[in-house]
C-alpha positions in Angstrom: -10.0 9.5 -11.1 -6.7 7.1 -10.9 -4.8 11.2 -10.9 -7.2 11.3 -7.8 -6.2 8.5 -5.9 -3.3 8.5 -6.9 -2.4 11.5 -4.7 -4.3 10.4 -1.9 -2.0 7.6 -1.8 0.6 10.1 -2.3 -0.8 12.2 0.6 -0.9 9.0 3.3 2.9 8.2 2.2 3.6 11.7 2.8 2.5 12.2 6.6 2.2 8.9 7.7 4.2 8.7 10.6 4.7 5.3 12.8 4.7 7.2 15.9 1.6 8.8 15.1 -1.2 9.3 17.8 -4.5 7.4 17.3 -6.3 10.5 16.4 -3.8 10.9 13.1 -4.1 7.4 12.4 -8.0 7.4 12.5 -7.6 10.2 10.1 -5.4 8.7 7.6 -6.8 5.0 8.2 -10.6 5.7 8.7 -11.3 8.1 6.9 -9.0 8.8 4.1 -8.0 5.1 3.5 -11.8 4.4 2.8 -12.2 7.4 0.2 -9.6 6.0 -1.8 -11.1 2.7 -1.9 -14.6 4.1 -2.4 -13.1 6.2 -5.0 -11.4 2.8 -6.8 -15.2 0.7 -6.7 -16.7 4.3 -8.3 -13.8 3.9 -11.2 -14.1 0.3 -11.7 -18.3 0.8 -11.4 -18.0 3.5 -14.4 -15.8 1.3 -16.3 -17.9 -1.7 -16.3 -20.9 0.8 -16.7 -18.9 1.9 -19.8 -17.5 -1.0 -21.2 -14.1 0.9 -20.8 -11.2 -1.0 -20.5 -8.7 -1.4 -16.8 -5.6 -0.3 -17.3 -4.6 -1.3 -13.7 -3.9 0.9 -11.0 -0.2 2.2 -12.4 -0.8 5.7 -13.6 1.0 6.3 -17.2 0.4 8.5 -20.6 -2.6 7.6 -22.5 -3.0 8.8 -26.0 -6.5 10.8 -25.8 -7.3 10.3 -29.2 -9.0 6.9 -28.7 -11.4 8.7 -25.8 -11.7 11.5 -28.5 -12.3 8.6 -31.0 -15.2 7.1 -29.0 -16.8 10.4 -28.0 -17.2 11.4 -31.9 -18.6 7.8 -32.1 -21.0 7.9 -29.5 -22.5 11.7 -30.8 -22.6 10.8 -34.1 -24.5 7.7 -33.4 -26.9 10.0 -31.4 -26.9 12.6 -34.0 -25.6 15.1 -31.9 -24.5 18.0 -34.4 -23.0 21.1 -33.9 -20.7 23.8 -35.2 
């Protein structure tokens, strides 16, 4: 999700243009503007929902092995087994 919006925010730097027309601007403004912020609530919704921690909005490398980490957890604790 912060991959997502991060490119949206990529995208509006990219054709954002100050001599735009008010049709582009309702585009970029109205529309896509809103996703990313609806799309930053859903993130922060599913990490409260979680319990995962915020790591801010600066994209960097995370190690996967503490997600991998918790997901063994949370099957085992179910007793989800497979092979």
């Amino acid at each position: 999700m912060d991959r997502f919006n991060e490119q949206l925010v990529c995208y509006i730097k990219e054709v954002y243009n100050p001599r735009g027309t008010p049709a582009s601007d309702r585009v970029l403004w109205e529309i896509i503007a809103r996703l990313l912020m609806m799309f930053r609530r859903a993130k922060l919704a599913m990490a409260r929902a979680t319990g995962a921690p915020d790591y801010g909005t600066h994209l960097g490398e995370m190690s996967a092995q503490v997600d991998i980490r918790r997901l063994i957890e949370c099957l085992h604790s179910e007793n989800v087994y497979y092979s």
